[in-house]
Every structure is written in C-alpha cells, then in structure tokens.
C-alpha positions as CSV (number, residue, x, y, z in Angstrom):
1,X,0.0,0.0,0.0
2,X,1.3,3.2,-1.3
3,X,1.5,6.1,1.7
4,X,-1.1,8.2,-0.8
5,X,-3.6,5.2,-0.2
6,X,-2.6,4.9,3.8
7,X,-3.4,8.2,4.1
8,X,-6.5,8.5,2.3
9,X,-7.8,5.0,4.7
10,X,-7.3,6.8,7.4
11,X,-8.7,10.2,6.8
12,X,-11.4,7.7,5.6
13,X,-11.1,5.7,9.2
14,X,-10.9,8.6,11.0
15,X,-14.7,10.7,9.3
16,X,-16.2,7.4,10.4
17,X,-15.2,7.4,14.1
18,X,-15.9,11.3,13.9
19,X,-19.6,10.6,12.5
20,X,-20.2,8.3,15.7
21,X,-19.0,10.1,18.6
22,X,-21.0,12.7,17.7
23,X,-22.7,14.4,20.8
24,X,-25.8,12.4,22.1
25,X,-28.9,15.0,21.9
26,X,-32.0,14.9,24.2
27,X,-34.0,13.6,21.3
28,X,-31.2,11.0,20.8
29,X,-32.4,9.8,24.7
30,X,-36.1,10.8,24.9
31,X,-38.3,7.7,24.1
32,X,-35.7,5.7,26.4
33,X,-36.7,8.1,29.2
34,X,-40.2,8.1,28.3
35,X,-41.1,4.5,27.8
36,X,-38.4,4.1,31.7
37,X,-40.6,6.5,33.6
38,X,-37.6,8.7,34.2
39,X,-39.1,12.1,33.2
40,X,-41.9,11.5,36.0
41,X,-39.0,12.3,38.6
42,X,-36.1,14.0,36.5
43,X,-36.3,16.7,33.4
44,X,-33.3,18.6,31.8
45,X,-32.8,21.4,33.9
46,X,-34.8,21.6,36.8
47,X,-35.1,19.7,40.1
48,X,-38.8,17.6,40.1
49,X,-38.2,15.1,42.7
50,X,-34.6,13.9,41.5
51,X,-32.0,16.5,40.4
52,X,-31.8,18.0,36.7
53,X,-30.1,15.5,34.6
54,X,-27.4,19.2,34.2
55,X,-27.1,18.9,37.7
56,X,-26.0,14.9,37.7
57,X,-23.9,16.0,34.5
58,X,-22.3,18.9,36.3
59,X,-21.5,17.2,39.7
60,X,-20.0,13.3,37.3
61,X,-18.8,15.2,34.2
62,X,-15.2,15.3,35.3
63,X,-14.2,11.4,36.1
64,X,-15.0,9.3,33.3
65,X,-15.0,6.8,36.0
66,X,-18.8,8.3,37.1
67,X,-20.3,6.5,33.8
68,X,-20.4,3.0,35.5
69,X,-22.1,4.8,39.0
70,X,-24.5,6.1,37.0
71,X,-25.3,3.0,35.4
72,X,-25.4,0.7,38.6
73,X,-27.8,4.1,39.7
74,X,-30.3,3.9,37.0
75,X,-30.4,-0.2,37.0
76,X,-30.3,-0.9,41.2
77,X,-31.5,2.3,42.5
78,X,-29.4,5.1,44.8
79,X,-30.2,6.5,48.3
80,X,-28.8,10.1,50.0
81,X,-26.8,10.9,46.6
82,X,-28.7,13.8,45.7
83,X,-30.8,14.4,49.2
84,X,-33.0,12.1,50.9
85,X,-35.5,10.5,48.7
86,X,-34.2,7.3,47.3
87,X,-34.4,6.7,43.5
88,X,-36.1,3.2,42.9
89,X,-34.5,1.0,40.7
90,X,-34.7,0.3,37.3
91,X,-34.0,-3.5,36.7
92,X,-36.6,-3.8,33.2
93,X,-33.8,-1.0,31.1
94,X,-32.1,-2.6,28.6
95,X,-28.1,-2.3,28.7
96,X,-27.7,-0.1,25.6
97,X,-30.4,2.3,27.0
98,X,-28.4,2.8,30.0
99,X,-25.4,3.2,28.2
100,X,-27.1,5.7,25.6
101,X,-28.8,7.8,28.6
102,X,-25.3,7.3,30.4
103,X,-23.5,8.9,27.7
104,X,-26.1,11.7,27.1
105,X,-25.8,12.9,30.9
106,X,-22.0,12.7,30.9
107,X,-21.6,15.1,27.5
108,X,-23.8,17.7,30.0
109,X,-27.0,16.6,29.2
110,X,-27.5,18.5,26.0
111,X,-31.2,19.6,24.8
C-alpha cells in the first residue's frame, strides 16, 4: 500500500469514528426516558423530585469513571446521593439504554 492510499484510509477511518462520537442529543435519549418513567422524577434542567439530569452531569462530568455509578444508579437504585428520597430501581432498562442515557448525561446533558 502506497502512503497516498494509507493516508486516504485513514482520513477515511478517521470521518467514520468522527460521525459516531457525535454528541448524544436529548432527542437522541427521549423515548428511552419516556417508555423508563424517568421524566416522571427528573427533566433537563430543573429539580422535580430527582435532580436536573445538568445537575448529575455537572457534579459526574469530570471522572469518566462516574459513567459505571450512574449506570449501577439507574439499574439498582441510589439513596442520599442527591438528598433524601431514594431513587427506585430500574431492573426492566435494557443495557444499551443505560449506556445511551449514560453517555447523554455525561456530555452535559444536552437539549
């Protein structure tokens, strides 16, 4: 392979990757917070009766580390994280919903 043709595979390689780590939206995560019963408790950028999902993105945003607490969070539940009232579990969410809603929260949650 000539280094023309190495270079044009990855510029290539490299617009695909690009085109995927684009930056989850809000409508990107919607129906999975809809059809999960999460909006009931949380919205975008006010406290209901669980914090803003801004507020869970501002206080986790800085250790990539928080994505896995927030995913053991939405599947088994958390209690005194963000005040008294427990959040109930979520043991019916599919994996790839948690990770898509994950990912959403920890690029700020983004409207």
């Amino acid at each position: 392979m000539s280094l023309k043709q190495l270079l044009a595979c990855t510029a290539l390689l490299s617009a695909g990757f690009s085109a995927q780590a684009a930056e989850p939206s809000f409508d990107s995560v919607q129906d999975i917070l809809t059809k999960n019963a999460c909006l009931a408790c949380h919205t975008v950028d006010k406290k209901v009766v669980g914090p803003a999902y801004r507020d869970i993105a501002a206080k986790r945003k800085d250790d990539p580390a928080n994505a896995e607490v927030l995913a053991q969070h939405v599947r088994q539940g958390s209690k005194g994280v963000y005040g008294p009232l427990p959040m109930p579990s979520n043991p019916a969410i599919s994996d790839d919903d948690i990770k898509a809603v994950v990912a959403w929260i920890m690029a700020g949650a983004p409207k």
